[in-house]
C-alpha positions, 0 to 999 in steps of 0.5 A: 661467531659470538663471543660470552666473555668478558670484553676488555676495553683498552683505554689510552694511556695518558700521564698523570702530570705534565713533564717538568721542563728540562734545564738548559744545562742538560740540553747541551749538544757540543760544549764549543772547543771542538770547532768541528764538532761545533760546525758539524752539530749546527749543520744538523738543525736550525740555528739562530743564524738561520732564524734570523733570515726566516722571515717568510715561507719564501725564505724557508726555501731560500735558507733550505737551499744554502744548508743542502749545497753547504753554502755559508758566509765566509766571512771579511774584514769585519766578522773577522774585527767582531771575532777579535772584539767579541772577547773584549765585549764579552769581559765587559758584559762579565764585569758590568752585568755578570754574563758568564762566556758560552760557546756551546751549542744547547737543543730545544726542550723536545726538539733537538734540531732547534740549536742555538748558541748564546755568547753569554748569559746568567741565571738570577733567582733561577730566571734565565738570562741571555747575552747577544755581542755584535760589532757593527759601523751603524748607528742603531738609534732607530733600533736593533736590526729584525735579523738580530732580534730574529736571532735573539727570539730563537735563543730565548726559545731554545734556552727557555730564557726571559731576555737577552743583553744585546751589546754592540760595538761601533767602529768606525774603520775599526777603531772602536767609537765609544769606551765602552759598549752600548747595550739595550735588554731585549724581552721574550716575544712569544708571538715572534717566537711561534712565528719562528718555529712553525717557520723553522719547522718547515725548513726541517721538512724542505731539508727532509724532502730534498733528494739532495739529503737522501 
């Protein structure tokens, strides 16, 4: 059967400009007051407290497993000494630095199962700017530990910012060492960054899998 008309090819059909980036501030998912919400939110995605112990495919099955069985740190003696120091730190960080307090919980730019909740940050001539608190009873003379820097790399990427304000505490029994915190800025790692996401992405592809979530 032939056909003497006019053959319309269809082309596809491609945008003309890329999509602006959309701000951090309207990637919100919970804004943090409803803890349940909060917890409820997180347990839908990879949070910066699952990138930190990304640190091989290995891992991916190690981490999937925890999230599918509900399996999560409890905390002890010394999250509960952070909880109670991180109000204190985070003034401090206000008062020296201008980090404003966050506790909501923000998505990716196109993802919305990367989350990640910073505990402060600022913007400085439209520039993105994070805050990381910790307590530890280490010395960190020798650095900030990977896991912390996995977790601060995620933010950075989740939120689109530069860098992040690392402060921590030490204690020795509790007791606060010095006067006031130390503190050490942490640059955007592109390279690191990549390298949690593909990894990230397959901990979203072993949760999708396992019958567990069916």
């Amino acid at each position: 059967m032939s056909h003497d008309g006019p053959v319309t090819v269809l082309q596809p059909t491609l945008p003309l400009f890329e999509e602006p980036p959309v701000p951090y501030h309207a990637r919100v998912v919970v804004d943090g007051a409803d803890r349940f919400a909060w917890l409820r939110a997180r347990s839908q995605g990879v949070t910066a407290t699952d990138a930190a112990r990304l640190t091989s495919r290995r891992a991916v099955e190690s981490v999937a497993m925890d999230k599918l069985l509900g399996r999560s740190f409890g905390g002890n003696a010394y999250t509960q000494h952070g909880l109670l120091r991180e109000p204190h730190i985070g003034r401090w960080a206000s008062s020296v630095y201008g980090m404003r307090h966050s506790g909501a919980l923000f998505h990716a730019d196109g993802n919305r199962q990367h989350l990640a909740t910073p505990d402060g940050l600022r913007e400085r001539g439209g520039v993105l700017e994070l805050c990381e608190i910790k307590t530890t009873v280490h010395d960190w003379r020798r650095g900030i530990p990977r896991a912390y820097l996995r977790q601060v790399w995620w933010q950075q990427y989740v939120l689109g910012a530069e860098r992040t304000l690392v402060v921590w505490e030490r204690h020795e029994d509790f007791v606060p060492v010095h006067a006031d915190p130390q503190c050490r800025w942490v640059d955007r790692d592109e390279s690191e960054i990549h390298r949690l996401v593909t990894l990230a992405d397959e901990l979203l592809l072993a949760l999708k899998r396992d019958p567990l979530r069916r």
